[in-house]
C-alpha positions in Angstrom: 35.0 -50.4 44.9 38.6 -51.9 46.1 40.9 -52.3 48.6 43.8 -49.9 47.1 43.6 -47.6 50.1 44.4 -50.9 52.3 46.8 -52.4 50.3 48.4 -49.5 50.0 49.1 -49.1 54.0 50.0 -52.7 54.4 52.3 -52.7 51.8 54.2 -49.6 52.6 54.9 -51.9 55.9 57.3 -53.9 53.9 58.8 -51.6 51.3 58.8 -47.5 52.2 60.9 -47.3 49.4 58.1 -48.3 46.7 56.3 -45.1 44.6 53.0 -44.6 44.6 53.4 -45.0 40.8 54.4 -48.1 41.5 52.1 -49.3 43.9 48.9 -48.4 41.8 50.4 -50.2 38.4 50.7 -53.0 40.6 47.6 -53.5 42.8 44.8 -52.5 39.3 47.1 -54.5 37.0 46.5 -57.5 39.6 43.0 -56.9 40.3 41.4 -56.1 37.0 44.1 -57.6 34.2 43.5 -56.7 31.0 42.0 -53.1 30.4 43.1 -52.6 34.0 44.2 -48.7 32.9 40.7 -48.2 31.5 39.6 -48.3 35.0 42.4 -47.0 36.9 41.4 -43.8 34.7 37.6 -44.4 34.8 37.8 -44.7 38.9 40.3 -41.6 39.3 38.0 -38.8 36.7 35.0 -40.9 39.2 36.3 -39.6 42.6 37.6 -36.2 41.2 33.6 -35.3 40.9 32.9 -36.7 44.1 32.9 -34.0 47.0 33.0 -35.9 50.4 32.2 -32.1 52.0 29.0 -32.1 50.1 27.8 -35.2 50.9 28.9 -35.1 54.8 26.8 -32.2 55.0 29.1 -29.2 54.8 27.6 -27.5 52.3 24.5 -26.1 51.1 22.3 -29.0 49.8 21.4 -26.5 46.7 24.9 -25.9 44.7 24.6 -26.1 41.1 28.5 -26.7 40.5 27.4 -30.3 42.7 24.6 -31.1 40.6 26.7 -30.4 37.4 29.7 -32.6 38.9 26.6 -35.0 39.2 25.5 -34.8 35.6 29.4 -35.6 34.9 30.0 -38.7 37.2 26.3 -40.2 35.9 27.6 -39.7 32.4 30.8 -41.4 33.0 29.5 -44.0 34.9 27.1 -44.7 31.9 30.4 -45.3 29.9 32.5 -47.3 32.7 34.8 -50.4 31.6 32.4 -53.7 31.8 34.0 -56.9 32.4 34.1 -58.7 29.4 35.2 -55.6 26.9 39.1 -56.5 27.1 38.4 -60.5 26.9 37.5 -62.2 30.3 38.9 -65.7 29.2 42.3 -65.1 30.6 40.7 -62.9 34.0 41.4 -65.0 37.4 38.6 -65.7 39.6 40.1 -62.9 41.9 40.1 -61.0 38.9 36.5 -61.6 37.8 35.9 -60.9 41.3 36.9 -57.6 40.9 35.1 -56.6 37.8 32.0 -57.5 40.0 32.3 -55.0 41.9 33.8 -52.7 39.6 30.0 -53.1 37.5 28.2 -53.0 40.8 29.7 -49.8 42.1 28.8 -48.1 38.7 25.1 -49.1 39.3 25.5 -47.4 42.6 27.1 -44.7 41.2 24.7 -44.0 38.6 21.8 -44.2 41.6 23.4 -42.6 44.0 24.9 -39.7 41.5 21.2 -39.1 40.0 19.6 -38.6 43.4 22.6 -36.1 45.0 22.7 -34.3 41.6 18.4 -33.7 41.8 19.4 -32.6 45.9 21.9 -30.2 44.8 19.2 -29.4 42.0 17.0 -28.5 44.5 14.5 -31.3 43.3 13.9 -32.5 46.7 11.0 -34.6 46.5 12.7 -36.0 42.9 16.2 -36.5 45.0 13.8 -38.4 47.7 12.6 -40.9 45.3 16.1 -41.3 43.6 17.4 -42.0 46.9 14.6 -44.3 48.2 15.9 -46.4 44.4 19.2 -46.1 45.6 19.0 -47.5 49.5 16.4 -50.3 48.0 19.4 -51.1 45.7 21.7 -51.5 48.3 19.6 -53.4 50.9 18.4 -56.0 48.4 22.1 -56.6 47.5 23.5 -56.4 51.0 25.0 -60.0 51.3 26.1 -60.6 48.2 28.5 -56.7 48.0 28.9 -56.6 52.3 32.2 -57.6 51.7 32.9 -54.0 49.9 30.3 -52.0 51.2 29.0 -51.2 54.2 25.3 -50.5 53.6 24.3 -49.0 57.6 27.4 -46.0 57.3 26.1 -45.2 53.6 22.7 -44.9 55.1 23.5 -43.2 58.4 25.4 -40.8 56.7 23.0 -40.3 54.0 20.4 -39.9 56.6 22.1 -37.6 58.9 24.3 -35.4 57.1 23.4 -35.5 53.7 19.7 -34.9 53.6 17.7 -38.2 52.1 15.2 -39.4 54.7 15.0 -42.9 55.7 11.7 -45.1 55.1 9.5 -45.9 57.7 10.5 -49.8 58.2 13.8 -48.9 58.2 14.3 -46.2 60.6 14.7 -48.5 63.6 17.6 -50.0 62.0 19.9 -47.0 63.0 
């Protein structure tokens, strides 16, 4: 739910000597302030459950070790840093900015999560619904996160490769 992967690139522009140690104390200790190592470890167990294969289509759609990483990521997104539990009085508006996101990415991922683990379950029509929650979600919230998330790739892919089907009004949108 951040830049990191940019910053990352444009800063080893200017300094190929900096760790990535380095880099990563420096970007989340900016972005989030205090409690910034609370998510730092929160986002890295996140995307260690997360198989990009799985949901670009590249493996079978029922695969119980998926739906248990599932059952993990919901259950750790259920318990994610909040903005307000390390004292938001000091937080920037950059910084606030960031703990936006960081609270609206774990409502994603606890939508998102539930409906791949019920795929991977083999609950299809259960996944359906999950993921018909999840893409209303998104599109009702479109302008205000566009800035951090492109909702058409999330659906195209979700569509195509992954497995969820696209509502009526909304499959002449891609």
């Amino acid at each position: 739910p951040n830049a990191f992967p940019a910053y990352v690139m444009g800063r080893m522009l200017f300094d190929a000597d900096v760790t990535f140690g380095e880099l990563k104390e420096e970007y989340f200790r900016a972005a989030y302030g205090p409690g910034w190592e609370q998510v730092l470890s929160y986002l890295t167990k996140l995307s260690s459950l997360c198989s990009c294969d799985y949901f670009n289509g590249k493996e079978d759609r029922k695969d119980p070790r998926e739906a248990a990483a599932m059952k993990e990521l919901i259950r750790l997104a259920e318990h994610a840093p909040l903005p307000g539990q390390e004292g938001t009085d000091s937080l920037t508006d950059a910084q606030n900015l960031f703990w936006k996101y960081l609270d609206y990415h774990r409502e994603y991922s606890l939508r998102l999560g539930k409906a791949l683990m019920k795929l991977a379950g083999g609950e299809e029509l259960e996944a359906q619904e999950c993921w018909r929650q999840f893409q209303h979600m998104i599109c009702e919230r479109e302008t205000e996160f566009q800035e951090c998330l492109d909702v058409y790739r999330v659906t195209e892919v979700s569509t195509k490769y992954t497995g969820f089907l696209l509502e009526e009004p909304l499959i002449s949108t891609l």
